[in-house]
TORSE-780379 format. One record per residue (C-alpha): x negated, y, z negated; residue number from 1; residue in three letters. Coordinates in steps of 0.2 Angstrom, whole numbers. Each point is the difference from the previous one (the first is absolute). Layout:
BEGIN
+-------+-------+-------+-----+---------+
!     u !     v !     w ! num ! residuo !
+-------+-------+-------+-----+---------+
!     X !     Y !     Z ! NUM !     Ala !
...
+-------+-------+-------+-----+---------+
! end
This chain:
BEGIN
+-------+-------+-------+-----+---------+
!     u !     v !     w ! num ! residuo !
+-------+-------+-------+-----+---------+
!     0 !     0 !     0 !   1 !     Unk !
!   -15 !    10 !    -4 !   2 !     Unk !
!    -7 !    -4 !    17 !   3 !     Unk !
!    12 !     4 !     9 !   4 !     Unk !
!     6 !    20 !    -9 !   5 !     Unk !
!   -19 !     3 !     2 !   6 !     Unk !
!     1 !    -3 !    18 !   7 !     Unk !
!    17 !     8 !     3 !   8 !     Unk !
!   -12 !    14 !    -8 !   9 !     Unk !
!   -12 !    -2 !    14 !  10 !     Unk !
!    10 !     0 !    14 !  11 !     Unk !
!    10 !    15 !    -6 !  12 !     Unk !
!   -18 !    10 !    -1 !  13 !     Unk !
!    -5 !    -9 !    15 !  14 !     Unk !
!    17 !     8 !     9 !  15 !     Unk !
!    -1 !    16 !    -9 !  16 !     Unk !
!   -18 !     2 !     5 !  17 !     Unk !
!     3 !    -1 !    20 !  18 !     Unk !
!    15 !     9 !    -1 !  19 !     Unk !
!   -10 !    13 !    -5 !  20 !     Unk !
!   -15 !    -3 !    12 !  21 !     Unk !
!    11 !     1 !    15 !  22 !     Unk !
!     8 !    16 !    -7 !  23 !     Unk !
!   -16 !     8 !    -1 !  24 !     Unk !
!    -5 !    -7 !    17 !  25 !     Unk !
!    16 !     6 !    10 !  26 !     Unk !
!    -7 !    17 !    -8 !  27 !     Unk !
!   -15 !    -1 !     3 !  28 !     Unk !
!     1 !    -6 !    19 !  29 !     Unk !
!    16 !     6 !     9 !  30 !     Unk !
!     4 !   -12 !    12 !  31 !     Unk !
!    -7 !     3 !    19 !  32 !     Unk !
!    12 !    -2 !    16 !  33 !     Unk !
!   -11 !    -5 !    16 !  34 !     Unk !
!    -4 !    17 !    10 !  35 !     Unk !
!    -5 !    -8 !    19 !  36 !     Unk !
!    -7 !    17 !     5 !  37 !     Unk !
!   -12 !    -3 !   -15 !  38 !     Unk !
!    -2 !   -19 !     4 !  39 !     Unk !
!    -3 !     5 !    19 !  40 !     Unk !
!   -15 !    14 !    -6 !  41 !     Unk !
!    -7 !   -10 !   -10 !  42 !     Unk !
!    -3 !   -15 !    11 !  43 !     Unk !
!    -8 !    15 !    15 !  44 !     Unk !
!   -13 !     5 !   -14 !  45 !     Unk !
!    -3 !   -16 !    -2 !  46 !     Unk !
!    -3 !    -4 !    19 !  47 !     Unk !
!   -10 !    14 !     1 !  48 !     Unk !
!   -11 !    -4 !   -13 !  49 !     Unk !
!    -2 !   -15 !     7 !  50 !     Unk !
!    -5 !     8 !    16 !  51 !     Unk !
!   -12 !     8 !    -9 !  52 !     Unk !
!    -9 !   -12 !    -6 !  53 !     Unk !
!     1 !    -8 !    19 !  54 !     Unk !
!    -7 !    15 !     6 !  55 !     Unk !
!   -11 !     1 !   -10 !  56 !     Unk !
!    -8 !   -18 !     3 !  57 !     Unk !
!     0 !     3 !    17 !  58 !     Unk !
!   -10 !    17 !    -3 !  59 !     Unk !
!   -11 !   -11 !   -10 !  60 !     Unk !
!     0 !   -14 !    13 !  61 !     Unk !
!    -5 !    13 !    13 !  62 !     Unk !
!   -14 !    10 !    -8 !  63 !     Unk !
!   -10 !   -18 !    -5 !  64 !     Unk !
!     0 !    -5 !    21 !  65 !     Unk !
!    -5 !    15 !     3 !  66 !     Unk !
!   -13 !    -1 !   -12 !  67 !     Unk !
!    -3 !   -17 !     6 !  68 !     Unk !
!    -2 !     8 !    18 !  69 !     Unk !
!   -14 !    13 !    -5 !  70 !     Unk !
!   -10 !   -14 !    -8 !  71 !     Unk !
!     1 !   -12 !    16 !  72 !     Unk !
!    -4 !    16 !    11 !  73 !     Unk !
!   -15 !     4 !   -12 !  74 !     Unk !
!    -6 !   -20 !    -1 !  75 !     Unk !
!     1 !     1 !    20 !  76 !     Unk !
!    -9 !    15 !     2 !  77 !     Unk !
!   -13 !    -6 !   -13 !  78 !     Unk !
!    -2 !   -15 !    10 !  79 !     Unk !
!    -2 !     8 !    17 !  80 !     Unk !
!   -13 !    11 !    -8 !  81 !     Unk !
!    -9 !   -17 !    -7 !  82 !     Unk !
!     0 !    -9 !    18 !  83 !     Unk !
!    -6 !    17 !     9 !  84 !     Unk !
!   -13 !     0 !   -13 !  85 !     Unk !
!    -4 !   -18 !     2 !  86 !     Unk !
!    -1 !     2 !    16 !  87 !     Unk !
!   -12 !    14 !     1 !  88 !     Unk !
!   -11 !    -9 !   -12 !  89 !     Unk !
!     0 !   -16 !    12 !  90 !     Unk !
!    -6 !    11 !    15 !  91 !     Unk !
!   -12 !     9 !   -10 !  92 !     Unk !
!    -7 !   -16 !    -7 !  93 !     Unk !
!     2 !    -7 !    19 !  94 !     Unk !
!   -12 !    13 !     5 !  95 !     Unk !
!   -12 !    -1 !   -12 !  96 !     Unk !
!    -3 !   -18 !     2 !  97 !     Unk !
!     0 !     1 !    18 !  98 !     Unk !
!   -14 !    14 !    -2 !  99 !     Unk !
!    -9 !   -10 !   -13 ! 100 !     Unk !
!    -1 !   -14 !    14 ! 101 !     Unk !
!    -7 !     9 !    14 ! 102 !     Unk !
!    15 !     0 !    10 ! 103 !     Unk !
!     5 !    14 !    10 ! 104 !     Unk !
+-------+-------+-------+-----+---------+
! end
């Protein structure tokens, strides 16, 4: 009998308790209706964002294969200027054995 006042007790509390939460949430939060022209703004910001971001990358994207293309251009160039030089060196060093021979 004890048992069962004490949790008549309870629940009563328990009741009491959430009757009062929910008051003070209906305050505290008045309810919201669904504004499509809000809705509708809100997903372009986001699109737009994401656009971005896309943009962005693809900015990023672009700026390394361009840097990627100066490098090749200067290795190329680098390794004409190598070849010309090797060249030269193989002609000069033609020469001088050719001279060093006795050979006209």
């Amino acid at each position: 009998a004890v048992a069962k006042e004490n949790a008549a007790k309870r629940a009563a509390g328990l009741e009491a308790l959430a009757a009062k939460l929910s008051g003070a949430n209906a305050q505290a939060a008045p309810e919201t209706s669904f504004d499509p022209l809000k809705a509708l703004q809100t997903r372009e910001s986001s699109i737009a964002a994401r656009q971005a971001a896309l943009d962005k990358k693809a900015a990023e994207r672009e700026a390394e294969e361009a840097a990627k293309a100066e490098r090749l251009a200067t290795a190329k160039e680098n390794a004409a200027k190598r070849a010309a030089g090797l060249e030269a060196l193989a002609a000069r060093l033609g020469r001088d054995r050719t001279a060093s021979v006795g050979v006209p």
